[in-house]
C-alpha positions in Angstrom: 0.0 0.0 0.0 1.2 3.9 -0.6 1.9 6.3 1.6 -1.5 8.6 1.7 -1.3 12.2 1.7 -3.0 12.7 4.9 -2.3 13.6 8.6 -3.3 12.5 11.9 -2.3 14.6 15.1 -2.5 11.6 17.8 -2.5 14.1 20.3 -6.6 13.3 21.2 -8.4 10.6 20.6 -9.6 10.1 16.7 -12.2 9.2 14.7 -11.5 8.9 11.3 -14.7 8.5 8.8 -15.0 7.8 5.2 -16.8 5.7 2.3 -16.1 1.8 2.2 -13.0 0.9 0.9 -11.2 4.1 0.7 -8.3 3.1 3.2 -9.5 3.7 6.9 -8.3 0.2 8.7 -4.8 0.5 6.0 -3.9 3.9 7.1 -4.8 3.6 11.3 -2.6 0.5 11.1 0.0 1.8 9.4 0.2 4.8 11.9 -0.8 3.5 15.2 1.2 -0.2 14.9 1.7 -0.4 18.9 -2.0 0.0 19.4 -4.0 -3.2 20.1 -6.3 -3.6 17.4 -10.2 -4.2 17.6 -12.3 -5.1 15.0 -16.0 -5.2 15.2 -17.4 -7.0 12.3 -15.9 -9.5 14.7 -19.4 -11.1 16.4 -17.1 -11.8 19.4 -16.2 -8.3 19.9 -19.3 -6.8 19.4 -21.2 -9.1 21.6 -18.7 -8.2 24.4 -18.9 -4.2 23.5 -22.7 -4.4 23.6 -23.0 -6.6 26.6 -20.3 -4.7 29.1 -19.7 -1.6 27.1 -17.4 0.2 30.1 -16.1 -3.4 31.2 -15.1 -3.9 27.4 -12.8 -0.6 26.9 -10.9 -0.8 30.2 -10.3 -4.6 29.3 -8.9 -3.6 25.8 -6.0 -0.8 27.2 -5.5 2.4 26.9 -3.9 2.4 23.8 -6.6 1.1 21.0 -7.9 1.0 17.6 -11.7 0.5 17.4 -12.6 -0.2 13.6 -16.4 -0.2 12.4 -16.8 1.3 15.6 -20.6 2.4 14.2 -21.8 -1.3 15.0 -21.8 -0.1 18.5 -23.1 3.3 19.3 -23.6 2.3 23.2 -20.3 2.7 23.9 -20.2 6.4 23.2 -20.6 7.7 26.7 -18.6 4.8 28.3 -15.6 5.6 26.1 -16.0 9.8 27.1 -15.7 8.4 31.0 -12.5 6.4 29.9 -10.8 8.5 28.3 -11.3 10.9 31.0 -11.0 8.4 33.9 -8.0 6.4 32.2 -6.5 8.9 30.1 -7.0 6.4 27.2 -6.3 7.2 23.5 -8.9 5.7 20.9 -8.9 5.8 17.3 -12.0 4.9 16.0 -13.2 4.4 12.6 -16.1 3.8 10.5 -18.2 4.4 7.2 -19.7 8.1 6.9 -22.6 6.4 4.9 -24.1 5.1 8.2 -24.7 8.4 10.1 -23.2 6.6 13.1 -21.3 9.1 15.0 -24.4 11.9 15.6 -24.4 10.6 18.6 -21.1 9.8 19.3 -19.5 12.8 18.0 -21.8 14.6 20.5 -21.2 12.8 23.7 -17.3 12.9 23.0 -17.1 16.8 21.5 -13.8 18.5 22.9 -12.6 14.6 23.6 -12.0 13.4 19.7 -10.4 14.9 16.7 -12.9 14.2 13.5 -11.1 13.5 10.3 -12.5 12.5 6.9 -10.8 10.3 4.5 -12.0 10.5 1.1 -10.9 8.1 -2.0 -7.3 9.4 -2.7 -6.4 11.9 -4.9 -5.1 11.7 -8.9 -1.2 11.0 -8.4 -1.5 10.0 -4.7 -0.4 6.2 -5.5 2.7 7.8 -7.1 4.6 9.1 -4.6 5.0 12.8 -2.6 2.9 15.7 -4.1 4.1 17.6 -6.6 3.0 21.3 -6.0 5.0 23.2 -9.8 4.1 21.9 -13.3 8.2 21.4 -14.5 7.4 23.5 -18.5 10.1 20.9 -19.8 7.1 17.8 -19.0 5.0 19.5 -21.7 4.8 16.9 -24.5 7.0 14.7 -23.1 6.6 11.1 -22.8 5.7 11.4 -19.0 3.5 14.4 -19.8 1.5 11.6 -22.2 1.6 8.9 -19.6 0.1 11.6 -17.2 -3.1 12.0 -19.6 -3.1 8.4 -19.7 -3.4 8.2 -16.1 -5.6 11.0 -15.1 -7.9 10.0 -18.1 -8.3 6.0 -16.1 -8.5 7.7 -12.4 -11.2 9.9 -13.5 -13.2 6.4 -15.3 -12.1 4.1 -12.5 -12.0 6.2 -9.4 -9.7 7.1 -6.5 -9.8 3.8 -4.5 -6.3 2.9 -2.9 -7.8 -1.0 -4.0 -8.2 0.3 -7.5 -5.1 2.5 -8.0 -3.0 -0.6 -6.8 -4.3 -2.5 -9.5 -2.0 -4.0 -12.4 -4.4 -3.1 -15.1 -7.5 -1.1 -15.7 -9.7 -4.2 -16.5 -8.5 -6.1 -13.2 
């Protein structure tokens, strides 16, 4: 996977929103490694966060990643007493589609830092940004390629799964 042109303080805890597929569970493990990792399209889980909701977060740590956190909303307001109690650090994620975090971003306002994570941008899956159009690129072979390129993001999309493909018809 590329590096994605985005930033994440750390200093509170997060909640990082966006469509399916654009990258969420890539990017949080790729910048929070050391934090145990919760998943809960895992029944397991969210039978345990559901059933114990407080119990649940002080078991997991003070250092954790909650992904599709929207499949439990009833842990908002024992997650607000944690990280205040415990002095915990959360990063949660999930899907903006499923107006999940009214409620949550309510109850936790002043505790969480809200970030969005859209599909990436053309030329993200290439490298650093490039912020000057170099004049000797102008009808170059690389200036050709480039059309070629922005021509297939714009019919395919900006999905890290998609930009990562081989081929356009993969």
């Amino acid at each position: 996977m590329f590096r994605r042109w985005v930033s994440i303080s750390g200093k509170k805890s997060i909640l990082l929103l966006g469509p399916r597929r654009a990258g969420k569970s890539t990017l949080i493990k790729q910048l929070f490694p050391s934090y145990r990792y919760v998943n809960l399209d895992d029944l397991d889980e969210l039978e345990q966060s559901r059933r114990d909701p407080k119990g649940w977060l002080l078991e997991l740590g003070k250092s954790v990643v909650i992904d599709e956190a929207q499949r439990a909303p009833e842990i908002a307001i024992p997650l607000k007493k944690v990280i205040d109690d415990e002095g915990a650090h959360y990063v949660l994620s999930g899907s903006t589609g499923l107006g999940l975090f009214q409620k949550t971003t309510e109850t936790l306002a002043g505790r969480v830092e809200i970030q969005q994570l859209p599909p990436c941008c053309f030329g993200e899956d290439k490298g650093e940004p490039l912020h000057s159009l170099d004049r000797s690129m102008v009808n170059t072979k690389r200036h050709r390629e480039a059309q070629r390129e922005l021509k297939d993001f714009c019919q395919f999309g900006g999905f890290p799964e998609v930009l990562t493909q081989d081929s356009p018809h993969e």
